[in-house]
C-alpha positions in Angstrom: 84.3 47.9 -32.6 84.2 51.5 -30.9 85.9 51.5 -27.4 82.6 53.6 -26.4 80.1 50.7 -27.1 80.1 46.8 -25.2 78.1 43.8 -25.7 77.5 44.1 -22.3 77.6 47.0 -20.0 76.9 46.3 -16.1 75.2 49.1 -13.8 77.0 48.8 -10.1 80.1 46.7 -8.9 78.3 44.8 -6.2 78.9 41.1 -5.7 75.8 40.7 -8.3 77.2 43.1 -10.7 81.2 42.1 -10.9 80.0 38.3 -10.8 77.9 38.9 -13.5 80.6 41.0 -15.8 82.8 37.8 -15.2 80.7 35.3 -16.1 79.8 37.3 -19.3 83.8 38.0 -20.4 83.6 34.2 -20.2 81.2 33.5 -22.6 82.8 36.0 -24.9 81.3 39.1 -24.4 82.7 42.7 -24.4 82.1 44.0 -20.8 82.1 47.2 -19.0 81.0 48.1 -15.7 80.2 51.1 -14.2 80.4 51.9 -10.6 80.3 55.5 -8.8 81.6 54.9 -5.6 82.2 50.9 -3.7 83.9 48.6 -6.1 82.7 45.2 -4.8 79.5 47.2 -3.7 78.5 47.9 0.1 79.5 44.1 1.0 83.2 44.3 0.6 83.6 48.1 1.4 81.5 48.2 3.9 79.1 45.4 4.7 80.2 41.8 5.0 83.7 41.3 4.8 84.8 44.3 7.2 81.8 43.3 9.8 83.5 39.9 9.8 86.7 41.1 10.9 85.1 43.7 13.7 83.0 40.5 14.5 86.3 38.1 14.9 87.8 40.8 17.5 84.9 40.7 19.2 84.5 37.0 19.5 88.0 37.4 21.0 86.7 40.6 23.3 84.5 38.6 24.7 86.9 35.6 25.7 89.6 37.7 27.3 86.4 39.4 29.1 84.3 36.8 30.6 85.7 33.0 29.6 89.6 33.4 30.5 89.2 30.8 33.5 87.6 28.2 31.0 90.3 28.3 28.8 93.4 29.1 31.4 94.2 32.7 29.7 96.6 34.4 32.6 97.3 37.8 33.4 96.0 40.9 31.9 95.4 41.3 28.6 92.8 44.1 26.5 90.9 44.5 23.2 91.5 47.7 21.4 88.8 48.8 19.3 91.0 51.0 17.2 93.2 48.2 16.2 90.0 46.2 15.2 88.7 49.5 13.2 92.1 49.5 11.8 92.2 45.8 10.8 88.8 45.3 9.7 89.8 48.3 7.1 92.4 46.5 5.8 91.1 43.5 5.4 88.2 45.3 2.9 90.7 47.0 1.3 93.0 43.8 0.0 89.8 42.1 -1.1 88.2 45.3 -3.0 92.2 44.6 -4.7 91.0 41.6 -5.2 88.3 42.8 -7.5 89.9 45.1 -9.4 92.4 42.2 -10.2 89.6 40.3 -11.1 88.0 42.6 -13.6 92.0 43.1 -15.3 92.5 39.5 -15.4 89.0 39.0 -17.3 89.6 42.2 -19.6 86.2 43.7 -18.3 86.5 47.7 -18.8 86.1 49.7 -15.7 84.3 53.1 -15.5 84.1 55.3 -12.6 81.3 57.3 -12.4 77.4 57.6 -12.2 75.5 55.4 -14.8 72.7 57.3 -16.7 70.8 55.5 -18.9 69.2 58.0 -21.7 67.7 55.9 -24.3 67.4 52.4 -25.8 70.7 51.3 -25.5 72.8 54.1 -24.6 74.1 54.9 -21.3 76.0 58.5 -20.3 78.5 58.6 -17.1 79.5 61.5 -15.1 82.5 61.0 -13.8 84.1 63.4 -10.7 84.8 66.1 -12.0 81.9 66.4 -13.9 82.4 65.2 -17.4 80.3 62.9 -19.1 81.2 60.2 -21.4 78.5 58.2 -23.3 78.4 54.6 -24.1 76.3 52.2 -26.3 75.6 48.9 -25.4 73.7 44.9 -26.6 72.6 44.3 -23.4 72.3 46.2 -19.6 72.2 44.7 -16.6 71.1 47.1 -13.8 72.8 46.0 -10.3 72.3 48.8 -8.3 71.5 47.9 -5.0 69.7 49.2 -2.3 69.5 52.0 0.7 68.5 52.0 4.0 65.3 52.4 4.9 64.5 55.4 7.5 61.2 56.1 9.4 59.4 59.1 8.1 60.9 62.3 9.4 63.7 60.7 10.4 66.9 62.7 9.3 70.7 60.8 9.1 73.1 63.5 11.2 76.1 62.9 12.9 74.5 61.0 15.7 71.9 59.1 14.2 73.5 56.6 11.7 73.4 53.9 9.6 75.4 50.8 9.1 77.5 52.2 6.7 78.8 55.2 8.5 78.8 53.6 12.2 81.5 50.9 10.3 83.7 53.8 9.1 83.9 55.4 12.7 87.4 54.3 14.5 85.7 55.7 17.7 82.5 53.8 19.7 79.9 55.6 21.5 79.6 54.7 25.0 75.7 53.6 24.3 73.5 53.3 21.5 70.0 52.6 20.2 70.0 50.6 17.4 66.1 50.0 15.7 65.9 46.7 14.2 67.1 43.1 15.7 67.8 41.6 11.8 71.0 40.5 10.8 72.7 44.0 11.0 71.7 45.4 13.9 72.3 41.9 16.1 75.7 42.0 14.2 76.5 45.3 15.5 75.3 44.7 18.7 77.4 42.0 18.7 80.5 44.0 18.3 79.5 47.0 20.4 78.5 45.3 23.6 82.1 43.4 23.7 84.0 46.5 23.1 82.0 48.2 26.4 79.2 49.5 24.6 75.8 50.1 26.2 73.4 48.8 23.7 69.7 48.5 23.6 68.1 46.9 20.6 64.3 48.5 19.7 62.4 45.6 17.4 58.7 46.3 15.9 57.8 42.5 15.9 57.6 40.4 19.1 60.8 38.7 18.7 64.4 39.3 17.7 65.6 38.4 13.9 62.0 37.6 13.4 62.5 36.1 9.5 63.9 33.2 10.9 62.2 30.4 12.5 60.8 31.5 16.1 63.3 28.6 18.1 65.7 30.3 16.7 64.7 33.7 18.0 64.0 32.8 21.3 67.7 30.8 21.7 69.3 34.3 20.4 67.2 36.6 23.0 68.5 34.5 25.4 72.1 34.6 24.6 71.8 38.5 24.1 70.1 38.8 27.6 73.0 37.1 29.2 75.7 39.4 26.7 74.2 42.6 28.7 71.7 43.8 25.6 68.7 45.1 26.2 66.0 44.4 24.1 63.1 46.0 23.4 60.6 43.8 21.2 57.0 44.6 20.1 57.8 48.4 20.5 58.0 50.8 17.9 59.7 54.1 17.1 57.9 57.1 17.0 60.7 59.7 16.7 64.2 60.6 16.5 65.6 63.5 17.7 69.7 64.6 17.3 70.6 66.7 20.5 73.5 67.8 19.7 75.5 65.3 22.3 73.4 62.2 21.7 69.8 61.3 20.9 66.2 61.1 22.5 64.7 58.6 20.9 60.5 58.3 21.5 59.6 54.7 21.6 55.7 53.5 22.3 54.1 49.4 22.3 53.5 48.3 19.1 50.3 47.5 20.0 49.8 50.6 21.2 50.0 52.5 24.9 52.0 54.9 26.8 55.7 55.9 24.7 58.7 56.7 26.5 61.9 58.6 26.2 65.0 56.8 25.3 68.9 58.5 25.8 72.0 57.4 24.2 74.8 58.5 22.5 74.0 57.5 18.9 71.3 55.8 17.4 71.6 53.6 14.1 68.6 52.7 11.9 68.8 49.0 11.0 64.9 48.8 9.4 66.0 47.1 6.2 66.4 48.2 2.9 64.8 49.7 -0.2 65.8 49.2 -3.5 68.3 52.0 -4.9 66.2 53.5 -7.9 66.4 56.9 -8.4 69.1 58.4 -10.6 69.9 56.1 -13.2 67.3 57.1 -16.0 65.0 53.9 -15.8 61.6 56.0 -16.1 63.5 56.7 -19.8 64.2 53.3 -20.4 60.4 52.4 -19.6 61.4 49.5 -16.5 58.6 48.4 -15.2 58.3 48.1 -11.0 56.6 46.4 -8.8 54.3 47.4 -6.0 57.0 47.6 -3.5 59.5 49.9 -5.8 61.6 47.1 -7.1 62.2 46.8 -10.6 60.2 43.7 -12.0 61.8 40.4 -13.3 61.5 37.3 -14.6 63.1 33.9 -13.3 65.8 34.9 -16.0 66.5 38.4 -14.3 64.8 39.9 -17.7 62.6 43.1 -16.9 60.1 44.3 -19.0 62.2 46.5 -21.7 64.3 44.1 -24.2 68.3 43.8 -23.7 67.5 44.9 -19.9 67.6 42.7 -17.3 68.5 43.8 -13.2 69.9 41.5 -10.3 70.4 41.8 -6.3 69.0 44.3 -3.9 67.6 46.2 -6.9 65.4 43.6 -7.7 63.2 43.3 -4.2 63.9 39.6 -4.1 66.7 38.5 -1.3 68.8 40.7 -0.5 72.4 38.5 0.4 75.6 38.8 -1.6 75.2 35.6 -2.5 71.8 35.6 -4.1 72.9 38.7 -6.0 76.1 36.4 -7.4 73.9 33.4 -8.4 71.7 36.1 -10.1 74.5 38.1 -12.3 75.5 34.2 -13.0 71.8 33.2 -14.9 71.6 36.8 -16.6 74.9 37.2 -18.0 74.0 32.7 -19.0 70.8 33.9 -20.3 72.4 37.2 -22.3 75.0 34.3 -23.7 72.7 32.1 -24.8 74.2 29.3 -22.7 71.7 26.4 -20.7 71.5 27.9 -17.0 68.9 26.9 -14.2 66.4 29.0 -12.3 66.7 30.2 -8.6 64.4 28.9 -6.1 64.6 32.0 -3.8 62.5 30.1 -1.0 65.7 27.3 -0.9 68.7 30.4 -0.3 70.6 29.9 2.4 70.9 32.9 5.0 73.7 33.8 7.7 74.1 35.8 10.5 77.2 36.0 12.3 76.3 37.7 15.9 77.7 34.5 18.4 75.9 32.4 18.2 76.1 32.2 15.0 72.4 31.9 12.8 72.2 29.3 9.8 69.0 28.5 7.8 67.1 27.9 4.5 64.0 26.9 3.6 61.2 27.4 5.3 60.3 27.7 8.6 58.4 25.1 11.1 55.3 27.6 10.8 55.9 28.2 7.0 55.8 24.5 6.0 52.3 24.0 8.3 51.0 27.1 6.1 52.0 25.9 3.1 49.8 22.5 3.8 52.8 20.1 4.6 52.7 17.7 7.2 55.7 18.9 9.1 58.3 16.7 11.1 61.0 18.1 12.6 63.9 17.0 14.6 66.8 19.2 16.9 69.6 17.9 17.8 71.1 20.2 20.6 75.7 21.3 20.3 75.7 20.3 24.1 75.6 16.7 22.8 78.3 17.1 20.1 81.7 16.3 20.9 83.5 19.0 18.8 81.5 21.9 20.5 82.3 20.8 23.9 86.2 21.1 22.9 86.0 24.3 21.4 84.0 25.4 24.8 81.2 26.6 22.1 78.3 24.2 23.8 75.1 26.1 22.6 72.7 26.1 20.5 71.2 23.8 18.2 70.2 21.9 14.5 67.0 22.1 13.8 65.5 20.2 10.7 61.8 21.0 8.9 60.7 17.8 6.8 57.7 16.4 5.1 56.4 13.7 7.5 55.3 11.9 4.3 58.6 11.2 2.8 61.0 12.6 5.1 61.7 15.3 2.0 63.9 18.2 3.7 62.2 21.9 3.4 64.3 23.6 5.7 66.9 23.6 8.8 67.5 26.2 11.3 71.0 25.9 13.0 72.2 28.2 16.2 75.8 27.9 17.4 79.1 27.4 16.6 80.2 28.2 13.1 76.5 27.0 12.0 77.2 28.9 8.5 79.7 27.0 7.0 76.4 23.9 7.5 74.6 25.6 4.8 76.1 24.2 1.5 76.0 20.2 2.3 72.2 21.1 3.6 71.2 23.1 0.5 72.9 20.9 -1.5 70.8 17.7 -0.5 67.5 19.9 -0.9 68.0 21.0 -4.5 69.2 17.6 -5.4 66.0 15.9 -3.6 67.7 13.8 -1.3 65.6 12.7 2.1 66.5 13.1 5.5 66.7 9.6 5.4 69.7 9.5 2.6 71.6 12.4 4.1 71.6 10.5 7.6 73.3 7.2 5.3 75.9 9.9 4.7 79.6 9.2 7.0 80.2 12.5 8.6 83.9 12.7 10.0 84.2 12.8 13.8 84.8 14.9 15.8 82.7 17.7 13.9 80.3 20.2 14.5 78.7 18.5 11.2 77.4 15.7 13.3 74.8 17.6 14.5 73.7 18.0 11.3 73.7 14.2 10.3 72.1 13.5 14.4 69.3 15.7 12.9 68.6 14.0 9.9 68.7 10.6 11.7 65.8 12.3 14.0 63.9 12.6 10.9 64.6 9.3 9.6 63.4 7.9 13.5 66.6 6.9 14.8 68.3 9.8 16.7 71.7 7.7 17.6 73.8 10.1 20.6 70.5 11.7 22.3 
């Protein structure tokens, strides 16, 4: 076999795209992948793992700044954002190791540069310093990503930002706009308002993480009101302008009415994302997209053009890490030939990790009544679970979305303390039908956090036990 040509050749080294070059070597296959610039993508560079660590500092931050008498912390101690920067860098960089053991230890080729793709199966990479190689491959699997979306006329400069470089600056501004309240701006906010940040959050819609269920938002807004944020919701940007030392940023009611003038040191757009496109020869290949400038799959992550299949952000559907992994699983499965099982992107679980922390899958109180169910829910509040009141984390809540018919789970919506690590038992007992009423038979150790969990599910079965 030439060393130029692979069974299987992987466009991006994301979570999707290096999950999916391991699961192929697995079953066999010759791999390479190709990647430009972020091995382990945006999420282990820049993304999730080193917001984790900024957030951990500033979970501490924020004790030794306003909860030192609950917990008896004497004299005087400080947070220094530079040592966060400095940690949360190394923390990406030992994991991003972590990948490139991962790809030796599965003999999957590495190739740095920018994938091309010039014809029916036959990719060229420039590397940089300019030379391009070309490769042949049996099957592609395009795991590009995505960017962030901007608002027309609005230009990235040194003080209007995006995630990615706002995470790469050792230095805070003393305030900042940031536009959008979804995962990565509250996130951010998060961070910046504990490290002395003056922060003002600009949302469109007319509440804050406004994908998730609107309990849920409301809980947040308060918790952010009472963290010093100012939030702006139902208002929209109308322009952007870089001074030089800061930013004017024009904001007006979404609904329409007089705009005002915003000042601040930065701003940082948090709009969402697009699906990362351009560059990579797919108009040559003949990929079909969708309306929305995604490419265009199939529940087997096959697009339109034979041998070509595409995963994650690229793909339009949801864009988490984790959906991007359980998508490069099923496509390198279906490439293998192997039995695999569909997604059910409704049933994903998403996380948030602003304090308090955001947990939820499935579909929403308001979502279920649309889709014709007769909804039941139940919440079961942390000020009523034993665990939370030790760790001095008493907020928040469980909330559980059933059919009233037969008590069948279709979502839960969980604010508080370490809600996250919730998600697998209750995605679990969806996508292995079991009722509220069998989940609440379940023996949860005590003292957890979990018990809020099983308190729920015995509000849907009718017999809430410690409320």
């Amino acid at each position: 076999m030439s060393e130029s040509h692979f069974d299987v050749i992987v466009l991006g080294a994301g979570p999707g795209g290096y999950v999916a070059a391991i699961r192929a070597s697995q079953l066999g296959k010759s791999v390479a992948v190709i990647e430009d610039k972020y091995w382990g993508g945006v999420c282990l560079n820049v993304g999730c793992i080193p917001s984790k660590a900024l957030l951990r500092n500033a979970e501490l931050a924020h004790t030794l700044a306003h909860e030192k008498d609950k917990f008896g912390i004497e004299g005087d101690a400080t947070m220094s954002f530079g040592a966060t920067f400095k940690r949360s860098r190394q923390v990406s960089a030992g994991i991003v190791k972590g990948v490139h053991y991962l790809m030796k230890k599965n003999k999957i080729t590495e190739i740095d540069g920018w994938g091309n793709c010039t014809g029916d199966g036959k990719v060229e990479v420039k590397d940089a310093d300019g030379n391009v190689t070309p490769y042949t491959y049996g099957d592609l699997i395009i795991a590009t990503g995505a960017t962030v979306r901007v608002l027309p006329g609005m230009r990235i400069s040194d003080n209007v930002v995006t995630y990615e470089e706002q995470i790469l600056d050792e230095n805070l501004p003393d305030s900042i706009i940031i536009g959008g309240s979804g995962a990565i701006g509250v996130e951010f906010a998060y961070v910046m308002r504990n490290f002395g940040v003056d922060v003002t959050i600009v949302e469109f819609l007319d509440r804050m993480v406004p994908t998730e269920d609107a309990d849920i938002s409301k809980e947040l807004l308060k918790h952010y009101k009472k963290l010093g944020v100012k939030v702006m919701l139902s208002t929209k940007v109308d322009q952007v302008e870089d001074t030089g030392s800061g930013v004017r940023v024009t904001v007006s009611p979404a609904a329409g009415g007089d705009s005002q003038v915003l000042e601040a040191d930065k701003m940082m757009a948090a709009f969402g994302f697009a699906p990362r496109i351009e560059g990579y020869g797919l108009d040559t290949l003949g990929v079909e997209l969708t309306e929305r400038g995604a490419i265009a799959i199939d529940g087997r992550f096959r697009t339109n053009v034979e041998h070509v299949y595409a995963i994650g952000d690229v793909t339009g559907r949801m864009m988490l890490a984790h959906a991007a992994e359980a998508m490069g699983i099923v496509a390198a499965e279906t490439i293998a030939g192997e039995d695999t099982q569909e997604i059910n992107f409704d049933m994903i679980p998403r996380a948030t990790y602003c304090q308090p922390q955001i947990g939820s899958f499935g579909y929403s109180e308001q979502q279920a009544k649309d889709k014709g169910y007769d909804v039941k829910t139940a919440t079961f509040p942390f000020t009523a679970n034993g665990k939370a009141q030790g760790l001095g984390e008493a907020f928040g809540f469980v909330k559980i979305v059933a059919d009233a018919t037969y008590n069948e789970i279709l979502g839960a919506h969980m604010i508080g303390p370490d809600v996250t690590e919730q998600l697998p038992a209750l995605t679990l007992a969806q996508q292995y039908d079991l009722t509220a009423d069998e989940v609440s038979r379940n023996i949860f150790a005590h003292p957890t956090l979990s018990e809020a969990v099983k308190e729920a599910m015995h509000g849907i079965a009718g017999h809430m036990i410690n409320l």
